[in-house]
Each structure stands twice: as C-alpha cells, then as structure tokens.
N, C-alpha and C positions, 0 to 999 in steps of 0.2 A: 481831670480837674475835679477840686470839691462840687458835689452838688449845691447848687442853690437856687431857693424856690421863691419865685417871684409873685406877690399874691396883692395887687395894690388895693381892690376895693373890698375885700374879705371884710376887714375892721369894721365898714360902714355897716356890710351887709350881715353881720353877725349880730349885730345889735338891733336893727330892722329887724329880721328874724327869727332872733329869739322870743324878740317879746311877740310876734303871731305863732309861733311853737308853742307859747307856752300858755298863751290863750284860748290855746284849741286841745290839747293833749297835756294828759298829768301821767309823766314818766315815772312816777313815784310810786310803781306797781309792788305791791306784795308778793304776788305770783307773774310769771309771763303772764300777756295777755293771748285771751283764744283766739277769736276772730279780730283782735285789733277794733280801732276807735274809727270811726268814720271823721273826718277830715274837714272843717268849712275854708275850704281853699280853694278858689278860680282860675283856672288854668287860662294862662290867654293865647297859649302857642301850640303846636303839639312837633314831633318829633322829625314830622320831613320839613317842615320849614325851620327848624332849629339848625338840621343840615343842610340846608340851604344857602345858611348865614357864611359857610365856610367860602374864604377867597381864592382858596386854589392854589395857592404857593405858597403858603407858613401858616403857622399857628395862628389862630382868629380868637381875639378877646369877645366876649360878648357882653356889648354896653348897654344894651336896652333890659330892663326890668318886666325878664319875662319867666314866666312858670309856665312847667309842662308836668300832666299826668300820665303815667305810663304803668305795667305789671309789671315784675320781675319774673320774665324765663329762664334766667342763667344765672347761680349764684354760687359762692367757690368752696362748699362743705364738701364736695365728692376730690375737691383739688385739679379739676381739669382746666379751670378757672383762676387763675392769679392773680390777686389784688383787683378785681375788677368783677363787674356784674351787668347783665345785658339786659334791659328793658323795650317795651313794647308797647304801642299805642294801636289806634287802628290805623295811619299812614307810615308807621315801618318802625322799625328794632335801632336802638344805638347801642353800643360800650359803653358803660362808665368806669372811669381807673379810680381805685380807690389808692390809696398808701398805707393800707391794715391789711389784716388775713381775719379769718373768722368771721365776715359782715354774713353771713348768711344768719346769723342769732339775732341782728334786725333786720335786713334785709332777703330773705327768705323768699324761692320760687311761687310767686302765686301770689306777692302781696303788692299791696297799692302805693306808689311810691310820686308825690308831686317834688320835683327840685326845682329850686330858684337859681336861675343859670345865670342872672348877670354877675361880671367877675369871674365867670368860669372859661375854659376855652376848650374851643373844638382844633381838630387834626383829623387828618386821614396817614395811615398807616395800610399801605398795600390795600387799596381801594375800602377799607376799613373805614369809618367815620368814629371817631372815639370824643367824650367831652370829658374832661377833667380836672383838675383844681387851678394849675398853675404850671409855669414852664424851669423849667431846671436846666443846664449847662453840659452837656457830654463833648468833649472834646472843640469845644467851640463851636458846637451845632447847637441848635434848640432843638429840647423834646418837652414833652407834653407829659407832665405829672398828674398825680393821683389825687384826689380830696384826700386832704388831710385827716384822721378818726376824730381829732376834738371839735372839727368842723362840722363834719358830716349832718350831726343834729341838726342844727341850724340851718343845714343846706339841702340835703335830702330827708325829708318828712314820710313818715314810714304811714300807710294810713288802714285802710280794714287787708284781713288775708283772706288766702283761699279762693283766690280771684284770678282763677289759671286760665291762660291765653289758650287758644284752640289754634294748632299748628297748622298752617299751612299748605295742606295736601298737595304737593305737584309732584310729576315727574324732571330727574336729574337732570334732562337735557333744556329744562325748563330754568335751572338758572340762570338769576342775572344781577345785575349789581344792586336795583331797587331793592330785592329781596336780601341785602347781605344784612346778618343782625338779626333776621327775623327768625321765630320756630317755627319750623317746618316738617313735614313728615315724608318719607320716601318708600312707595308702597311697591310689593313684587320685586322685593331687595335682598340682595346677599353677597359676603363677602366672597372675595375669588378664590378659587380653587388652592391656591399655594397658601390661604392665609388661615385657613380652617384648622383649628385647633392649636394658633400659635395665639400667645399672650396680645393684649390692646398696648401695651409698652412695655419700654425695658423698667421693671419693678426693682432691678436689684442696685444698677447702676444711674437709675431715675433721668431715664433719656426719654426724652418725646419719640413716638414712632408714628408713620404714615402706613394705616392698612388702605385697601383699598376695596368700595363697593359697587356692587352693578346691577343693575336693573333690568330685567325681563325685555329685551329688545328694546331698553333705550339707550342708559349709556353708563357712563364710569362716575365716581368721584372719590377722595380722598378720606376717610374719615380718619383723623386726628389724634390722637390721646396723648396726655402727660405722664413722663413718669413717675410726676409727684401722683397722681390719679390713685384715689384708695381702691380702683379696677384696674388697678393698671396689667396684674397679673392673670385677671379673669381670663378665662379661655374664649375666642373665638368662636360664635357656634356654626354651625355647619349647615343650616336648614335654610329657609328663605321665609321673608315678610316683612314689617315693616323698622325702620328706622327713623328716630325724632333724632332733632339733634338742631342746634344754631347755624346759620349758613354762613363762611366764612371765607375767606380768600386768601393766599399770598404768593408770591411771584408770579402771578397772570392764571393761577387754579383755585377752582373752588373748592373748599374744605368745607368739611364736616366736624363738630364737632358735642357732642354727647355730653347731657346731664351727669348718668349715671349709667350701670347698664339696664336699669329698668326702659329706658329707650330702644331697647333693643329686642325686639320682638320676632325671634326665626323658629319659628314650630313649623313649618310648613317644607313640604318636597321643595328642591332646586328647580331651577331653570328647566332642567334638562329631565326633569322627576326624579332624579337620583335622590339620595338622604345626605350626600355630601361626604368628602375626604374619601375619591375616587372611590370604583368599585358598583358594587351591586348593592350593598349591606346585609349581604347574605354569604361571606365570605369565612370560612373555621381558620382558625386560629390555629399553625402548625408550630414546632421548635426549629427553629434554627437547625439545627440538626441534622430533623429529616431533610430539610431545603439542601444543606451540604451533599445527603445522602443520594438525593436526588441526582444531584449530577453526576454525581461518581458513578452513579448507576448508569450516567450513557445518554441521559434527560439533557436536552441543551433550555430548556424553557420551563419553567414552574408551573404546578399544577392548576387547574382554574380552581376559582372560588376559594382561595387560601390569602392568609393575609401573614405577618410574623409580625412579634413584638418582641420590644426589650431596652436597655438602657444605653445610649450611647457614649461611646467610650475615649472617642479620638474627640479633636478641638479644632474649631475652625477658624478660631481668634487669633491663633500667632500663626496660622499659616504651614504648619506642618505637615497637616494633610491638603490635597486637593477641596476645593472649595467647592464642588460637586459631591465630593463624595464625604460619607459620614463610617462609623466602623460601629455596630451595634450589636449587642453581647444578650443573651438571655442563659436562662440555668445548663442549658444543654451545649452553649456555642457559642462564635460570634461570625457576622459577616462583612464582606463592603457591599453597603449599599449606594449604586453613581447614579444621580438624580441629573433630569436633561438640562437643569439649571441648577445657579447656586441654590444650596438650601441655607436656613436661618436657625438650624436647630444647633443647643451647646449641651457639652459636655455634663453629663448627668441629667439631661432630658430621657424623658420613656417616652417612646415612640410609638403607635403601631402604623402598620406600612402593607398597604395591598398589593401583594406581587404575583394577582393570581397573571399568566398569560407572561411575565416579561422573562426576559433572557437571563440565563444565567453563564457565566462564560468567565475566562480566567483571564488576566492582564499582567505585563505582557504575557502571550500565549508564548510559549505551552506553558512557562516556569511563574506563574504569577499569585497573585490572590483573587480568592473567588469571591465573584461579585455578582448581583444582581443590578443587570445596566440599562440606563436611560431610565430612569423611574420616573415618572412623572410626577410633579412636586403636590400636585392635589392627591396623589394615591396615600399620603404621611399624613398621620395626625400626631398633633403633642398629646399626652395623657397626661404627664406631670413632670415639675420639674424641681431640681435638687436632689437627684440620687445621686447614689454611690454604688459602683461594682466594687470585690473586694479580690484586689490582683489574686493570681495564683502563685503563691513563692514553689520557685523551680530553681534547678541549677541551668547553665549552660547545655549540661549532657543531658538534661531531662527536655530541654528543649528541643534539640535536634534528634532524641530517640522518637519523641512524637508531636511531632512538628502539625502532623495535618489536623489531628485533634486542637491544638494550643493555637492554630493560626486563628487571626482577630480576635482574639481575648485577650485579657489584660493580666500581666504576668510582673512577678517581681522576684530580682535576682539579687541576690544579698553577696559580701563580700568579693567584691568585682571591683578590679580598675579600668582605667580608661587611658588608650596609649594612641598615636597616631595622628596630633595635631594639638594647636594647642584652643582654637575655638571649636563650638560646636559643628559647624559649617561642612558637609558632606559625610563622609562615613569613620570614626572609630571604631577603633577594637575594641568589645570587651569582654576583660577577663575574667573567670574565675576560676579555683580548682580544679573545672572539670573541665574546660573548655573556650574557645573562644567565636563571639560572633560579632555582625557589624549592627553597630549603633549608628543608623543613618541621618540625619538633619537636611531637610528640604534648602537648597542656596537662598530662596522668597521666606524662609522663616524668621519672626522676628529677632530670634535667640539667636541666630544662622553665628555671629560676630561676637555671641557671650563669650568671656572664658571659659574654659571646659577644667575641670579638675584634672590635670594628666600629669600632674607630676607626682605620681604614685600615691596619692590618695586613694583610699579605698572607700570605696562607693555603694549606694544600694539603688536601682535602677529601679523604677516601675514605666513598665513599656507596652507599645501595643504590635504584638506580633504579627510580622507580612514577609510578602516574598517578592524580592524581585529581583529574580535569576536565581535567587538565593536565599535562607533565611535570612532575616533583619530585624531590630528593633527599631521602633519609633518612639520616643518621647513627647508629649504633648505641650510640656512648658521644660525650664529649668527646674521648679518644682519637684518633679519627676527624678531627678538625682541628689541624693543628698548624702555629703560626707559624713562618713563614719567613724575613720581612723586616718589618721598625721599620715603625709606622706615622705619617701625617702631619697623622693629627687632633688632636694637641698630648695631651697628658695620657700619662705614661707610666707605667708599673709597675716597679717595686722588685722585688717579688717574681712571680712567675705560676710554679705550680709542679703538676703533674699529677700527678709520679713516675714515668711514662713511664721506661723504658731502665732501672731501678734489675734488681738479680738477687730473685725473690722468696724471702723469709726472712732475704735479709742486714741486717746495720743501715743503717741510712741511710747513706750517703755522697754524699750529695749536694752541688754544689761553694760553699763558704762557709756548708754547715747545720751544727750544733753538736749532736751525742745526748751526752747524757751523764746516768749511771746513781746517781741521789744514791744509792736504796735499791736493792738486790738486783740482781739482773740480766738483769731483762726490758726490752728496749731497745726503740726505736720502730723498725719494719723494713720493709723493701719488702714489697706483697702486690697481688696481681692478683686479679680472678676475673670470668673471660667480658669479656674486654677491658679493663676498667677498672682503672688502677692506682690505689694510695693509700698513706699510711706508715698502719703500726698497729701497736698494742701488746696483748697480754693479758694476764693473771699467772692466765689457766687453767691447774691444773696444775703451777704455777712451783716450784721447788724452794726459792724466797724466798718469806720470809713475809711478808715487807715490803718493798713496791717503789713507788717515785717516780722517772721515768723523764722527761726534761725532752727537748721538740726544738725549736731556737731557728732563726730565720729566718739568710738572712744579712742586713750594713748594711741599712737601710731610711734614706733622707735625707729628713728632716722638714723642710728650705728651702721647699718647698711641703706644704701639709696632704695628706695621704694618708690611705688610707681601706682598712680591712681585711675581705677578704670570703672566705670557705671555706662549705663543707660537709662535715659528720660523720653518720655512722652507728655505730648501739649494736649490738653483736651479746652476745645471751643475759646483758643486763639482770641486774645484780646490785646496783650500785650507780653514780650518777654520779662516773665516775673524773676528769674532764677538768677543770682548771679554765687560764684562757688569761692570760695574764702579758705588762707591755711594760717593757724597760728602756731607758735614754736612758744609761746610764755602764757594758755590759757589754762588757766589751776583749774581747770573742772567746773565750775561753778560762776566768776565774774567774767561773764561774757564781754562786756560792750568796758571791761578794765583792760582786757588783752587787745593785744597787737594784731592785728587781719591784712594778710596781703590778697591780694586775689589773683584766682588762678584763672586760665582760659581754655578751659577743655569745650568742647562740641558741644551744646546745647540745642534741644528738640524746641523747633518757633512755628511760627506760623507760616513758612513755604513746607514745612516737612508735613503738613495735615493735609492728606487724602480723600478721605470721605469719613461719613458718620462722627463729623468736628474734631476727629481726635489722628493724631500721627502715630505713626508705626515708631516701635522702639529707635533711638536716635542713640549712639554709642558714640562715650566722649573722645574716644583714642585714648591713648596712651600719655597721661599725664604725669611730668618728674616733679615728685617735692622737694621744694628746694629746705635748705635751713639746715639743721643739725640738733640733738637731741632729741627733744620727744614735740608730736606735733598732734594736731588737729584740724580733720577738715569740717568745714563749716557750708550747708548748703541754706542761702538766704532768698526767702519766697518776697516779693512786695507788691501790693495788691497795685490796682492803677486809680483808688479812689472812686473806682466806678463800680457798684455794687450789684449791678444786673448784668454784667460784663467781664469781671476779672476771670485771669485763665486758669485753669485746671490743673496741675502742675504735678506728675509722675517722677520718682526716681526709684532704680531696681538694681539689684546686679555690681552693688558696691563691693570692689575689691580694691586693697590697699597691699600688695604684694613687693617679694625683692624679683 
C-alpha cells in the first residue's frame, strides 16, 4: 500500500518550538559552527523513562510535553547507519529514525542533542527501543517512521559538540537488554579464525554481512556491517584488542555494530599468541609449483613453515565447483585447495594460505586432481580483491600433451564446438582441430539447465582444468563460453543475450533492446557479481513510490515458430514483481500504444530463496510464441509501493530460438 504518515500534533508543536529554537540559536551562520551554541533548554525526562512510556504491544504516542538531553554516539556519515542516529544519556542509548540521509552535518558523533518528544512515538523492533516521527501503513500493519528533515529543527535541537560519551567497558557475556543502544567497548577481542582477512561486507553487491567476534575466555557476538558502509570492503585484521561499537540485537542475538573502523582496535597477539590467519607468522612463501613438485617427488604432506599464495580461479557462486574447495593459480601453477569447511572467498580474490604440515593427496585416487586437504579456514587470508588471471590460449592437443603442467590453471580454447546435449548439465564434448575433451557442468550448478550452444556454433571456451578419471574442463559461469561463428545445425536464435560487455548500474543499452520507465524511475540495468552478468531492476530504497519499469526484446520473426527460454533470480523477496508480455503490432518505440498478451513461463518468487535473501537461477521452461509476424517480448518489473521492501529482480540467459 501507499505509505502514509500520520503526524497529528506536529502543527501545534512546530510552532511552540520554533519560536524557543529561535530564541536560543541563530542558524544564520556564515561558516559551520565549531563547538556549537550551548542551549537554555530543561530537560524534564531522560531516556530510560521515555522507554518506559512504551505499552508493549504497538506503537505508543507520546502526550505529555516532555524533553530529553542526550549525546550522539551513532551517526550515519560512515553508512552503517540508515536514516537513523543513536543517542545517549546517562540512564541508557535509544534510536532515532530519521526520514533524510546525511544528518550527520547537524547531527554529528559527540554532539548535544535535547528533542521535544511529545507527538513523537516510540516502538521496539527485535528488543530494540526506537522513537520516531510518526506511523505509516505496510501492508496493513503499522510501522514506525522517521522525523521528517523540515521537522527536525524544530524537534531535535542540535546544542554544543565534542561531547563524546565514554563507552561502556564490559565483557560480551555481560550483555543484556538494559544495555542495548548504549556504546560500549569489548576488551581482549578478536575476530574468529575463518573471518581474518575477509571484507566487513559485501561492498560490491551492498549486502549486510554478519562476522563474528570473541573474547579471551568469555564468549561470542555478532558484529554487523552494511554494505552500504564506506568500510564495508576494509579487511578484517587478524590481531586482538579492543572493539567499540552500539549494542544491538535481532532474532534473540546480540549484535554489534561499529562507527567506523577506527572502532577497531587489534595490534595485539591472539588468544592463543598467534599473530592470526593460522600458522606461526614465520611461514616462506613457496610457488605453487614446488608444492606440485613435492608430491610428485613421493612427499604425501607439505613442508613445514611454507605458506602459497595466488589468485583464485574457480567460483563458488553458481556452484560449479565444490563449495569446500577453491582452485588458486599463481605465476608458476595452480592448485585445489579443500578447506574443512565452506570457504567465503570469490573469484578474483588473492589469497595466501598456510599449508605448512597439511596433506597433499589426489581425488579421486589414483586419477584425480591434486589438492591440498582439510585446510583449516583460519590457515586463508584475503590479500585483495578484483583480480584477474589471463587464461592460457591452448588447443585441445596442447592440452592433453601437458596436462600435468596445465591442470588448475586457467586456459582458453578458441575455435571449438560443443556436441552432446543440448544444456550445460553433466559432460560435453569439446571440439577442436586438434582434438576433443569433456566439458563437465556439476548437476547442483546453477547454469546445470542453461542452453548450451550445440548446434554447431563455434565457441571459445575459458575453463579451468581438472581430472577426474580423466582430463576435463570446468567452466565457472556461462560467461565462460562465448559464440564466435553462426552454426550449421539449422535452427537459429532471434535473441541469445547474457549481458556481457554492458557498464554495471547503467541502463540497458543494449543494441535493438527497448527500457522504458512507465512509473517512476527505476530502470532495468546492467549488473554483474563473480562473473555473471544479468539486467536487473529494484525499487529498494527508490525515491518513487510507484514503478513499472518495461524491457522489450528486440524483432523476434515468427515465419518459423520460436520458443522462449531465460532464467531469473529474486533477491530479498518482497513481493512477485515480474510479470512477462508478447506483442506482434509494437513499432519499436510506443510501448503502452501496442497490444500485450501475456505469457506464463516459470518465474524465480519467494519459496525458490535459499539463504543469503536471494534464489538460485529459476528457468522458465520452454515457452511457444504464439502470433505470426514479427514479435516482441516485454519483461514488466512493479515495484509493491513499499520502498524499504521491494524485490530485487534478476533476468539472464534470454534465448528466443527455432
């Protein structure tokens, strides 16, 4: 439903409040001010009886004409922070939701802040205590909105700076709800062993992630980050000491959650005296290579004190490879490295990896690839992320002349087809000039059900070379294959579209495709992540309230029947936005003039989402276009009106085929 925000005594209390705003503070500054104005304003409440006022089962007006003074500890310039800023008195920390971004340029960590709260209302959210401006409409529920920006003045009174709260020193197993809201500090802390030198979130795809920290013989907690966070890509350090941060909670755990990373304070040995990211820190740095060498030579175990680094090469995202293991490449080699649990590292990460003492051994024995196994996920660290290895272009018969050099490296075969099925799903042939080998696809792959190019298209492959029983290639996405030359198995395609080469965030532009924005202005746009391109659209966040965002094939010729085939993915499920449209009379250009029937192929919703909010590729089947002459498919996004909630919405893999 529309939002709408219900604010009844705002009117009164804006005009009360202006005129003592403006009788104490002249906003009419020349320059910022430095330390700010001091304030003649009497507090008559303070913060644990303001949440007090709350009744326990909805949203609480608050009638009485009361002001509280508090400091700002949390405010939203670093981005971890959304629309909202956390204050502090000396009987405990509340939320305040705002309905702007950038209040940190008056509201700022460390400054003196009294609000006039009658009119305003309190909520708890997952043992949370939040006050706010007003209540708004989600699906027929009430929620708790944000002060309004033109409000604010009037309501929150900004008073002297630099009036930093002194955090709360306890140990982790010492939280409890009194203390949620409040800054706090957590001393003889560090994060865990698997999480040392991976990113505080995903930066690229701007996902929140959950690391986790622990405390010298007490206990665990959560620490938090956005991946709107201007840290969000900062590395994890390794070391141990102390941790500030807001104390927070949701689904029955306490969270942590950080200013910035200046919060984060680890110069100090681990737990155990280590320096952290397994090992001694006294481990040389060997090639790939010798590691190889080593075994061949008769060694079942790696030498002590040796670590390897290099960039890794395989993907763990569409599931092609085992989700233990990773395949990492440096100037002399590449290896498998099978970790005793899943790891979290992607494609184009540098790694380095302490393997002094662990096994080296082949899978399956005898005929397999060689791996270094059970690694222990603290032995990894990330060094950085965004690289690129640059395949090796081979033929077939250069591949299987030296196979033991070329296995786990990254290799690219040009002028090659692909025979033996017509999706990706278990092993193809491929061919070229010199030879032919299998191109394998895992059945759990997301691509498993893609079309495959096999009707004598000619292909150029980039793969990553393994063995099992036999050589094989691996591809990481569809990506990975890209046609070259017309094939001569008769039947051709209209459309075949990956999104490949598009710039990520722009609109589509792609050549003879049609975006065009009936409601608001969230368009269908390019977007990548860990190789895979796709168009997508969201109204997360949108500044429209209402959006219907259309992206139309180009000509499709109906003289022979054709048949339309894609996959979609839902990220963070809110409502199905997609519905898929064909037109036979639309000139190119007046969209909403032509004719639209709608088609019903398989659409990716909200039972097909797994974990980390987003579903695995969803393929539509095999859909007939009906009509005759020239046609058009139209995919139509609409947002659900709810701006902190609409779904995320993926299409890939468009083929329009006889």
């Amino acid at each position: 439903m529309m939002k709408n925000t219900f604010k009844p005594f705002l009117f009164f209390l804006l005009l009360g409040s202006v005129f003592v705003f403006h009788s104490c503070v002249d906003q009419d500054f020349d320059e910022p001010p430095g330390d700010g104005a001091a304030l003649d304003i009497t507090p008559n409440t303070n913060i644990a009886a303001l949440k007090a006022l709350y009744n326990g089962g909805s949203i609480t007006e608050i009638t009485d004409d009361l002001i509280i003074e508090a400091v700002v500890t949390a405010d939203d310039e670093s981005g971890n922070f959304y629309k909202k800023m956390v204050i502090e008195d000396e009987t405990g920390g509340i939320e305040v939701l705002l309905n702007f971004t950038d209040a940190y340029n008056d509201y700022p960590v460390g400054r003196q802040v009294y609000i006039y709260c009658q009119g305003l209302y309190l909520d708890v959210y997952n043992d949370v205590t939040q006050l706010g401006g007003g209540i708004y409409q989600d699906n027929g529920s009430d929620r708790l909105d944000g002060v309004e920006e033109n409000l604010a003045p009037s309501i929150i009174l900004g008073g002297l700076r630099n009036q930093f709260v002194t955090p709360k020193l306890m140990n982790i197993s010492e939280a409890n709800l009194g203390d949620l809201s409040r800054l706090v500090t957590f001393e003889s802390t560090q994060f865990i062993d698997g999480e040392i030198g991976l990113p505080y979130a995903d930066a690229i795809n701007l996902f929140s992630v959950n690391r986790n920290i622990e405390q010298c013989n007490d206990g665990g907690m959560i620490l938090r980050s956005s991946g709107y966070a201007d840290f969000a890509s900062d590395i994890i350090p390794a070391g141990n000491g102390s941790v500030t941060g807001i104390l927070s909670a949701f689904g029955g755990d306490y969270q942590l959650f950080i200013r910035n990373v200046n919060d984060v304070n680890m110069a100090d040995t681990r737990c155990d005296g280590s320096s952290g990211g397994g090992g001694t820190g006294n481990e040389v740095r060997v090639d790939i290579s010798q590691l190889r060498d080593e075994f061949n030579g008769g060694a079942s175990a790696a030498g002590s004190e040796v670590k390897i680094q290099g960039t890794v090469i395989s993907d763990r995202i569409f599931q092609n490879f085992q989700s233990r293991n990773l395949t990492i490449q440096d100037g002399s080699g590449g290896i498998i490295v099978r970790f005793s649990a899943d790891h979290t590292f992607d494609m184009g990460d540098e790694v380095e990896i302490v393997v002094s003492g662990q096994e080296l051994s082949v899978f399956p024995d005898p005929d397999g690839g060689l791996q270094v196994n059970n690694v222990p996920l603290g032995n990894a660290t990330l060094i950085s992320s965004g690289n690129s290895v640059t395949p090796n272009v081979i033929t077939v018969a250069d591949l299987l002349a030296d196979f033991d050099n070329l296995e786990s490296t990254l290799v690219e075969i040009q002028g090659a087809t692909l025979t033996g099925g017509n999706t990706y799903e278990g092993g193809l042939d491929l061919t070229d000039a010199t030879g032919t080998v299998t191109m394998w696809t895992q059945f759990g792959a997301f691509f498993a059900g893609d079309l495959a190019p096999t009707n004598g298209e000619e292909v150029t492959v980039v793969a990553v070379v393994g063995e099992y029983n036999e050589p094989q290639l691996s591809i990481r996405t569809t990506d990975d294959v890209t046609v070259t030359g017309g094939g001569g198995g008769g039947g051709g395609c209209d459309v075949d579209e990956d999104w490949t080469g598009g710039n990520d965030n722009n609109v589509i532009d792609a050549l003879d495709w049609v975006t065009f924005d009936e409601e608001g202005t969230e368009s269908w746009k390019y977007s990548s992540f860990s190789g895979d391109s796709y168009a997508q659209v969201s109204g997360f966040q949108s500044t429209s309230t209402d959006i219907k965002s259309w992206l139309i094939t180009p000509a499709i010729d109906l003289s022979t029947p054709k048949t339309l085939n894609f996959n979609t993915i839902v990220g963070y499920w809110d409502h199905d936005p997609v519905t898929v449209w064909v037109s036979t009379d639309f000139d190119g250009s007046n969209v909403l003039g032509a004719t639209w029937t709608q088609l019903n192929p398989i659409l990716a919703s909200g039972s097909d989402v797994t974990s980390g909010n987003f579903s695995d590729k969803v393929n539509s089947g095999d859909v007939s276009i009906p009509g005759s002459g020239t046609a058009h498919i139209a995919f139509v996004y609409e947002g659900s009106n709810d701006a902190n909630n609409d779904t995320l919405f993926r299409v890939d893999d468009i083929q329009v085929c006889e």
